[in-house]
C-alpha positions in Angstrom: 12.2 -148.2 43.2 13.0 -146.6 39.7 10.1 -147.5 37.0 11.8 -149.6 34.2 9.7 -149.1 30.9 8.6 -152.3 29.2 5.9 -151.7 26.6 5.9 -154.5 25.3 4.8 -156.0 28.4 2.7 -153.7 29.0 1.1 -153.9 25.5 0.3 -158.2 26.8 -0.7 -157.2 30.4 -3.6 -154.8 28.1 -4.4 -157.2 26.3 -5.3 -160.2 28.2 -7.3 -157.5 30.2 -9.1 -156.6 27.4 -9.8 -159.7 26.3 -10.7 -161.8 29.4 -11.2 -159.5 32.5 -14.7 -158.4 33.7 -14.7 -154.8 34.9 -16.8 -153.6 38.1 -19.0 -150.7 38.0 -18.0 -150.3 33.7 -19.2 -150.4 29.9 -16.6 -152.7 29.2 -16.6 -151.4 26.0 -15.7 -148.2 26.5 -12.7 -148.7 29.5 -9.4 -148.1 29.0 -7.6 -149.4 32.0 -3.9 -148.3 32.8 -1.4 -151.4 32.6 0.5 -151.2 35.8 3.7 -152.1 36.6 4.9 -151.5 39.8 4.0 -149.9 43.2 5.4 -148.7 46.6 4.8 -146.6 48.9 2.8 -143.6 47.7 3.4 -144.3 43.7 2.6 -146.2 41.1 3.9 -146.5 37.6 3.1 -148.0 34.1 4.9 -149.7 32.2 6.0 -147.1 29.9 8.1 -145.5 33.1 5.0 -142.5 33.7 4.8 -142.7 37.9 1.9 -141.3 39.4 1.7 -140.0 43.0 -1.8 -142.2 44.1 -3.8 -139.4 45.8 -6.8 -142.6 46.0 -4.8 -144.8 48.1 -6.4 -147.5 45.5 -9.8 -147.3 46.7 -8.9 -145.6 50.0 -7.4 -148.6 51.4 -3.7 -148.2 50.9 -3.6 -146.7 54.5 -0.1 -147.6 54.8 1.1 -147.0 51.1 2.1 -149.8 48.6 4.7 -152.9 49.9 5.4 -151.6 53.0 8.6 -154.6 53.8 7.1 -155.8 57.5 4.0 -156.4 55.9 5.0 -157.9 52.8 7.3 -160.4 55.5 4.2 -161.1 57.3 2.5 -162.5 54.7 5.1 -164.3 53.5 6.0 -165.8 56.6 2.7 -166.9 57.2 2.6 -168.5 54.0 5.7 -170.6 55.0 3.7 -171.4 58.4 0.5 -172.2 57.7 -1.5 -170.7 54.1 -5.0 -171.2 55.1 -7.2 -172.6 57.7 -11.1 -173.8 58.3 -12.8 -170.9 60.1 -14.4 -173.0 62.7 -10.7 -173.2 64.1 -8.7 -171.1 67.1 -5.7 -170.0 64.6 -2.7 -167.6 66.1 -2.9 -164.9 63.0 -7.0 -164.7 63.2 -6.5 -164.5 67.5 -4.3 -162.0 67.4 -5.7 -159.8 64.5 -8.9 -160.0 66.5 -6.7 -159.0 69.6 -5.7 -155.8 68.2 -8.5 -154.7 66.8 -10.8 -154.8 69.8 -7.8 -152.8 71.8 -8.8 -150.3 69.1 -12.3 -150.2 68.5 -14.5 -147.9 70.6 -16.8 -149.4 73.9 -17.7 -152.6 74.4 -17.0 -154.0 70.7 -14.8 -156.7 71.6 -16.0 -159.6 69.6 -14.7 -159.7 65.8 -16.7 -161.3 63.3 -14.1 -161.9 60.3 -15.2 -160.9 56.3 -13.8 -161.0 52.9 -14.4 -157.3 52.4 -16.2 -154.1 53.9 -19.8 -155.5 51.4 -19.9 -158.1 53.3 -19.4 -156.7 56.9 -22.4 -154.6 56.0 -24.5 -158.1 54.8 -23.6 -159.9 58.3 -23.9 -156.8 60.6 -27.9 -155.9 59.2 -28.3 -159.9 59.6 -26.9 -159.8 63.1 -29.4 -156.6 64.1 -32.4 -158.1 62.1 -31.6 -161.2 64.2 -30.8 -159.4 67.2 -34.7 -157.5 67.5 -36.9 -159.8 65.5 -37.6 -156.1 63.0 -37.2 -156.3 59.2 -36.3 -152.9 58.2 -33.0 -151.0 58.2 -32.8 -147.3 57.8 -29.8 -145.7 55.3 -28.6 -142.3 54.3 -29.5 -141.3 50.8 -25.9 -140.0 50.2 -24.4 -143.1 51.5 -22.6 -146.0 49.8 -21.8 -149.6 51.9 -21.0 -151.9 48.9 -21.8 -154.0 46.2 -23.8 -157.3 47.2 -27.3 -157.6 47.0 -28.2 -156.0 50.8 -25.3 -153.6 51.0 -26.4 -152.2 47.4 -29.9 -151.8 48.3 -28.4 -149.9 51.2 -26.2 -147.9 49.3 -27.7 -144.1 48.3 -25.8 -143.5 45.1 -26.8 -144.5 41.5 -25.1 -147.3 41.3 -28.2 -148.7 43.6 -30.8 -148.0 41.2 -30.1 -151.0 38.6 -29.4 -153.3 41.5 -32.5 -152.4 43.9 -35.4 -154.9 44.3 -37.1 -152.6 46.4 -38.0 -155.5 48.7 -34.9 -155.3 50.6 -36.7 -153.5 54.1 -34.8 -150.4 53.4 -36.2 -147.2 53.8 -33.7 -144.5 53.3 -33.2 -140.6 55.1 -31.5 -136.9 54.1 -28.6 -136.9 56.4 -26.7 -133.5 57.2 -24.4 -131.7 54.4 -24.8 -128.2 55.2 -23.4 -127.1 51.8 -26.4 -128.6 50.1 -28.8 -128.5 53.0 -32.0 -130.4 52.5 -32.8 -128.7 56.0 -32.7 -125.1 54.7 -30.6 -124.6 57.4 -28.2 -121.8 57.8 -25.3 -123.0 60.2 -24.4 -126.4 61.5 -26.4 -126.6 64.4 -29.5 -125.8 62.8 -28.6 -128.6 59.9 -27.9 -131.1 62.9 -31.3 -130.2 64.9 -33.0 -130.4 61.8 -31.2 -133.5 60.1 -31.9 -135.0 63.6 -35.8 -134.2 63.9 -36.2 -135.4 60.4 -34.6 -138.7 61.3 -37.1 -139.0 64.1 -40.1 -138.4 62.0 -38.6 -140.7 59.2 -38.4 -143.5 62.0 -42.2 -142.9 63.1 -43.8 -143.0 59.8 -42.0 -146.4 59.4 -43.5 -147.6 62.7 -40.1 -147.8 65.2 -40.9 -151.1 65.8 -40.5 -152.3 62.7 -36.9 -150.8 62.1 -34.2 -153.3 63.3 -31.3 -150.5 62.2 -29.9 -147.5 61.5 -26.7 -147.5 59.7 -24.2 -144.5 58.7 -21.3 -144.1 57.6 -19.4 -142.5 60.6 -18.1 -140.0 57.5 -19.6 -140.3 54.2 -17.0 -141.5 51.8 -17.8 -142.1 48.3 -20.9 -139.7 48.4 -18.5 -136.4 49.5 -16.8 -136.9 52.6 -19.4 -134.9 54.7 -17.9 -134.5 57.8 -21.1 -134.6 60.7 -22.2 -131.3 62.9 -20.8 -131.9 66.5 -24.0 -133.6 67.8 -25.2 -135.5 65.4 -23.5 -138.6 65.8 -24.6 -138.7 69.3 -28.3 -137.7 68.5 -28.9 -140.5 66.7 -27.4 -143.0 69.3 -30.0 -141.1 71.8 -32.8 -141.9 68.7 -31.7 -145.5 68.5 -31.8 -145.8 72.3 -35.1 -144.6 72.2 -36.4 -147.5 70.0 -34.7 -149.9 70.8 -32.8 -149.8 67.2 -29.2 -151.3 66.6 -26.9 -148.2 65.6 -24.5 -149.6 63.2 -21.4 -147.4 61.8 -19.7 -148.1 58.6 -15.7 -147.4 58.9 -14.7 -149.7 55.9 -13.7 -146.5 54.3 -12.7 -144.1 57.0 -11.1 -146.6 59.7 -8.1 -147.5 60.7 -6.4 -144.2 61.0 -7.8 -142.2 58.0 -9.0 -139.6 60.0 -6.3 -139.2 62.2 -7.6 -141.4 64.7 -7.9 -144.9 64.7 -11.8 -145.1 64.3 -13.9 -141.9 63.0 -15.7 -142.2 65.9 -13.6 -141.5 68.2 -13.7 -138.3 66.8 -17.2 -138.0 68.3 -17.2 -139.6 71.2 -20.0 -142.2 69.6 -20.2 -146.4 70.6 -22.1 -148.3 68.3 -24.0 -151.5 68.5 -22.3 -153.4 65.3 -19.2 -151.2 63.6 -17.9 -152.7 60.2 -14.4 -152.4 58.9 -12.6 -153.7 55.9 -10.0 -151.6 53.8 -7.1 -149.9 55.8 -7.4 -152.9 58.1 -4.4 -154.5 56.2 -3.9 -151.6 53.7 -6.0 -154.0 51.5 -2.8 -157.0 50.9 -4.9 -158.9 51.4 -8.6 -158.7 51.2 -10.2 -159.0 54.5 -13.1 -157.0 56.4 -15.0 -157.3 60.2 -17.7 -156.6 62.0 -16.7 -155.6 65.7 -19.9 -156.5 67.7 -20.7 -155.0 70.8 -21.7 -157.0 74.0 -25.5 -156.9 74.0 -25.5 -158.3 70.5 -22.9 -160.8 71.0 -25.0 -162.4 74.1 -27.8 -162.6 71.5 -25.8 -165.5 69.8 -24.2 -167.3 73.1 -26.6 -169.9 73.2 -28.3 -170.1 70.1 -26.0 -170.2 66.5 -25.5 -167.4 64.7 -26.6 -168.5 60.9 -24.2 -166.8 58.8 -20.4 -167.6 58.0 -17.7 -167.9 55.3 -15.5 -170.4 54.0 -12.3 -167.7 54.2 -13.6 -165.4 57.4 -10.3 -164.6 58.7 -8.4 -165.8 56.5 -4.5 -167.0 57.7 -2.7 -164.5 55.1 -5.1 -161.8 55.7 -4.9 -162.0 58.7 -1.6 -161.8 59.7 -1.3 -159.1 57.1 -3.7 -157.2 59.6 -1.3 -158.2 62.4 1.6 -156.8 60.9 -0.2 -153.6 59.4 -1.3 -152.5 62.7 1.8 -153.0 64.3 3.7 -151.0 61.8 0.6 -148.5 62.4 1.7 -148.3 66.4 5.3 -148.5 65.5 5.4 -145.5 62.9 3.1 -143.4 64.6 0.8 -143.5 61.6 -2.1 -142.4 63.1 -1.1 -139.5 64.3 1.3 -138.7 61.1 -2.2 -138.5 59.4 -3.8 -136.1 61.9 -0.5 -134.0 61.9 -0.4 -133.2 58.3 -4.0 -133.4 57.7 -4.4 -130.5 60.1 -0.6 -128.3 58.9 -0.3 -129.4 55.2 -3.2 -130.7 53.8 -6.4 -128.5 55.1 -4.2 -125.8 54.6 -3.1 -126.3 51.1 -6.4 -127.2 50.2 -8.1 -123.8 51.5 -5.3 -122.4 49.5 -6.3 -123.9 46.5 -10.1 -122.9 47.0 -8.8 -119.2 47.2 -7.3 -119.0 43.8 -10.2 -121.5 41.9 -13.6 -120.6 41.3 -14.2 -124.2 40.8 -13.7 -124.9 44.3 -17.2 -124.3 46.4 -16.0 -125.9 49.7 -12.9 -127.7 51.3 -14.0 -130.4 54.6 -12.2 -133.2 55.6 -10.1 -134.5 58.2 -7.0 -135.9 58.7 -6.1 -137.8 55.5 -9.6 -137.9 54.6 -10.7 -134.3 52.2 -13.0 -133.3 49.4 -13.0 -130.6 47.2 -16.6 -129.6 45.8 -16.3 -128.6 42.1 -19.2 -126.0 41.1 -19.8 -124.0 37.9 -20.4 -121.0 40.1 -19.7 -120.4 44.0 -22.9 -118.1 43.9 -25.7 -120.1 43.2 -23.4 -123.7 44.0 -24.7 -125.0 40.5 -22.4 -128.6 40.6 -20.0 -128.4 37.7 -21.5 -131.8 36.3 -24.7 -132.5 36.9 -25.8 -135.6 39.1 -25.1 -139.3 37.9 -23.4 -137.2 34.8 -22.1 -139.5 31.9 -20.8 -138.4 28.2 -20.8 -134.7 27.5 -22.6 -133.5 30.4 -19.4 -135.0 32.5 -16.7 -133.8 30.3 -15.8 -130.9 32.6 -15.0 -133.7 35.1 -13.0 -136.0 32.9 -10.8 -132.9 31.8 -9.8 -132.1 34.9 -9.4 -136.0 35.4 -7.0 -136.0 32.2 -5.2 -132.8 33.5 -4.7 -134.6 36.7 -3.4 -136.9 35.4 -1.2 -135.4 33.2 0.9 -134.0 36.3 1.6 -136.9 37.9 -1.4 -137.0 40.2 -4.0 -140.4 40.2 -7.0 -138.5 41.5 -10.2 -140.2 42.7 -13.4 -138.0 41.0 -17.1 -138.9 42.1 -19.3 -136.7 40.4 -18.7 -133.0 41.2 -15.8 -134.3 44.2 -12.2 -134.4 44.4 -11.3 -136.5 47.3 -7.8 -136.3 48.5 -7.2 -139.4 50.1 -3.5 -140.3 49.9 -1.7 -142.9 52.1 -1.9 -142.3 55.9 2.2 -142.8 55.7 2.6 -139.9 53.1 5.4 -137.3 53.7 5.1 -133.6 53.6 6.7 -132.9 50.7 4.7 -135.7 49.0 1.5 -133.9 50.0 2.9 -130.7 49.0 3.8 -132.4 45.6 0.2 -133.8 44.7 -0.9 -130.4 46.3 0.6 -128.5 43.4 -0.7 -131.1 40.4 -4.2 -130.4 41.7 -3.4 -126.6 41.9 -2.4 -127.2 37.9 -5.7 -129.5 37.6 -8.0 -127.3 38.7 -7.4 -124.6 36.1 -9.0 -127.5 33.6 -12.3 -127.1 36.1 -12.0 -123.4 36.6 -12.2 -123.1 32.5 -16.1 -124.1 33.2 -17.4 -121.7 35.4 -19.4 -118.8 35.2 
C-alpha cells in the first residue's frame, strides 16, 4: 500500500492523544508519540507519507508482519460467527487454537490455560506452581523482564521494577549467564555456565529449597539484551529444579512462536518445562491474547480440586481464531524456518559486518530473527555507551542514534546500551538487507561517542 499524506488528520489523531490517552512506561509530559497511519507487512507510515521499515515488530510481536489478509479474514469471519463467548464454555476457535498450540509446545505441555497477554501468563503460571508445591517463593533473573502487573513486575529485573516492588512479593532474584558482562569472572562459556549454574544452587540453599515453589527464565532474555544461554545451562537448571522439587517455568512471550527460528526457544536446547508462558507472536498480537501451556504433573494437581484463578475474556473468540489462522499461515509459509534461514545467511552476517566497521558495536548474539547489538563507548574496557537506567543527558548518545535511525527509514527498538533487531519473522532479504544498511548509517551517530 502507498502512504497517502493527511496532516491534517494526523494533526487530530495527535491531539486527542495528547489530550486524553495515558501512556505506559512515560512522563506524559515529555512524549511525543508518532501519529500513525497505516501498516502492512514489514512497514509503517505516518501520516505525512514518512514509511518506516519496523525493525521492533511493535513490541516483538508482529511475528508475521502487519495485516497479513488470512488473518485479517479470520477475525472477521469469526466476528460474523460468533464475537465473544463465556470462558467456562467448549468454543471451536478456543479448541482449536489450543489444538495447535500443544502440537507445538515442547513435552508433555498439552493443557492450555488461555490469558489476555504474556503479564498475565506469568501471574497464573507462579499461582499455578505456588499452588502446585504448597512454597511461597519464586526465584527470577536479575536481567529479566515478564510484565507489568503487580507479580510479574516484582519478577521483572529491570528498573522499571523498582517503583512498582513491594518487596513482599516471595521473590528473591539470581545473576544469570551473559558472558560479555560476566558476573562469574568467567573467561569462556562453559566456565560462565558452570559458574552461573553453581551460583544458582547456592542462591536456592540460602533461600531454604523448600521454601522456593519456582524458578522462572526467560528461555532468551528479551528486553534485558537478548542473551542467548551457554549450551548447558538450560538443562542445568531443569537438573536443579528436579533436585528440589521446584516448578521450572520458561517465559516465551517474547521469543515464541517462531522468533528464533524454531517454534519455541527451547527447542533450541532440548529443555521441557513444568509451566511455559506465551503471549505475543501467538497471533502476531491482532488481537491481544497470551497462555500458559501446563505440563501434566501440574495439570493433575487441579483435576479434582478447582483451580482458583480465571478471566472473563481467557480465550477469547476473536483472539483466538486470530491464533488459529496465524499459525496456520506460520505452517503454510514456512515462517519458521524463513526466520532461521535469514537469521543464520543475512542477518548474523550483516550484523558482524556492521560490528567490524563501528567501534560502537562491543558484541553481536542472537538467533534467528531475534539479535542485539551492544553499544559501548570503548570495546577495550566495554564501558556501556549510556550508563545504566540512563535518562536526559547521560542518554543522549542513545537518543541520537535513535533520531538517526530514524531518520533513514528504520523504527529501531533501543533499551539502554542495546539495539535489538527484531523484525517480522516474514521479512524478505532484501528487506533485512534494507534496514541493515540504515543501521550501518545509524551507527555512525553511536560511533561519534566513543573513545
Amino acid at each position: 500500500m502507498t502512504p497517502q499524506p493527511s496532516p491534517e488528520a494526523g494533526a487530530a489523531v495527535k491531539a486527542a492523544d495528547r489530550a486524553h490517552v495515558f501512556h505506559s512506561w512515560s512522563a506524559q509530559d515529555l512524549i511525543d508519540p508518532l501519529a500513525v497511519a497505516g501498516a502492512e507487512g514489514s512497514y509503517f507510515w505516518d501520516y505525512d507519507g514518512t514509511r518506516y521499515l519496523d525493525f521492533t515488530s511493535g513490541l516483538v510481536f508482529t511475528n508475521i508482519g502487519y495485516q497479513h489478509p488470512k488473518v485479517v479474514a479470520a477475525i472477521q469471519e469469526q466476528a460474523a460467527k460468533l464475537t465473544t463467548f463465556a470462558p467456562a464454555f467448549a468454543v471451536e476457535a478456543r479448541s482449536e487454537a489450543a489444538r495447535l498450540i500443544a502440537e507445538r509446545t515442547p513435552g508433555d505441555l498439552d493443557k492450555i490455560f488461555f490469558t489476555n497477554g504474556g503479564a498475565d501468563a506469568v501471574e497464573h503460571a507462579v499461582r499455578m506452581a505456588r499452588l502446585h508445591t504448597g512454597r511461597p517463593k519464586v526465584l527470577s533473573a536479575y536481567r529479566s523482564y515478564h510484565g507489568g502487573t503487580q507479580q510479574a513486575v516484582n519478577i521483572t529485573g529491570d528498573p522499571r521494577r523498582w517503583a512498582n516492588d513491594s518487596g513482599s512479593n516471595g521473590v528473591a532474584r539470581f545473576w544469570a549467564p551473559f558472558l560479555y558482562r560476566s558476573r562469574f569472572y568467567a573467561e569462556n562459556e562453559e566456565q560462565e555456565c558452570a559458574r552461573a549454574l553453581e551460583h544458582l544452587e547456592t542462591t536456592i540453599a540460602f533461600e531454604g529449597p523448600g521454601t522456593i515453589a519456582a524458578v522462572i527464565l526467560e528461555t532468551i532474555p528479551g528486553t534485558a539484551g537478548i542473551m542467548v544461554p551457554p549450551p548447558g545451562y538450560l538443562a542445568g537448571v531443569r537438573e536443579l529444579c528436579d533436585k528440589y522439587g521446584i516448578v521450572f517455568i520458561l517465559d516465551e512471550v517474547m521469543a515464541g512462536f517462531g522468533r528464533t527460528g524454531e517454534w519455541f526457544a527451547a527447542d533450541l536446547f532440548g529443555v521441557v518445562p513444568d509451566l511455559m508462558t506465551f503471549a505475543k507472536g501467538v497471533n502476531s498480537g491482532y488481537v491481544p491474547l497470551g497462555g500458559v501451556a501446563i505440563s501434566r504433573k501440574i495439570a493433575e494437581t487441579f483435576g479434582k480440586r478447582p483451580y482458583p484463578g480465571g478471566l472473563t475474556y481467557s480465550g477469547h473468540p476473536l483472539a483466538c481464531a486470530a491464533a488459529v489462522a496465524t499459525i496456520n499461515v506460520m505452517e503454510e509459509e514456512g515462517v519458521v524456518e524463513n526466520a532461521r534461514r535469514l537469521g543464520e545467511s543475512v542477518v548474523g552476517p550483516g550484523l558482524a559486518e556492521l560490528a567490524a566497521r563501528h567501534p560502537s558495536v562491543g558484541e553481536v548474539r542472537g538467533v534467528g530473527m531475534f539479535w542485539a547489538l551492544e553499544l559501548v563507548r570503548s570495546r577495550e574496557t566495554r564501558e556501556p555507551l549510556v550508563p545504566y537506567n540512563a535518562t536526559g543527558e547521560a542518554n543522549a548518545p542513545m537518543a541520537a542514534f535513535t533520531a538517526a535511525a530514524k531518520r533513514h527509514g528504520l523504527w529501531p527498538f533501543v533499551n539502554m546500551n542495546r539495539t535489538h533487531v527484531a523484525p517480522p519473522c516474514t521479512a524478505t532479504e532484501a528487506e533485512l538487507k534494507e534496514g541493515l544498511a540504515a543501521l550501518d548509517a545509524a551507527l555512525t551517530a553511536a560511533d561519534e561517542h566513543t573513545v
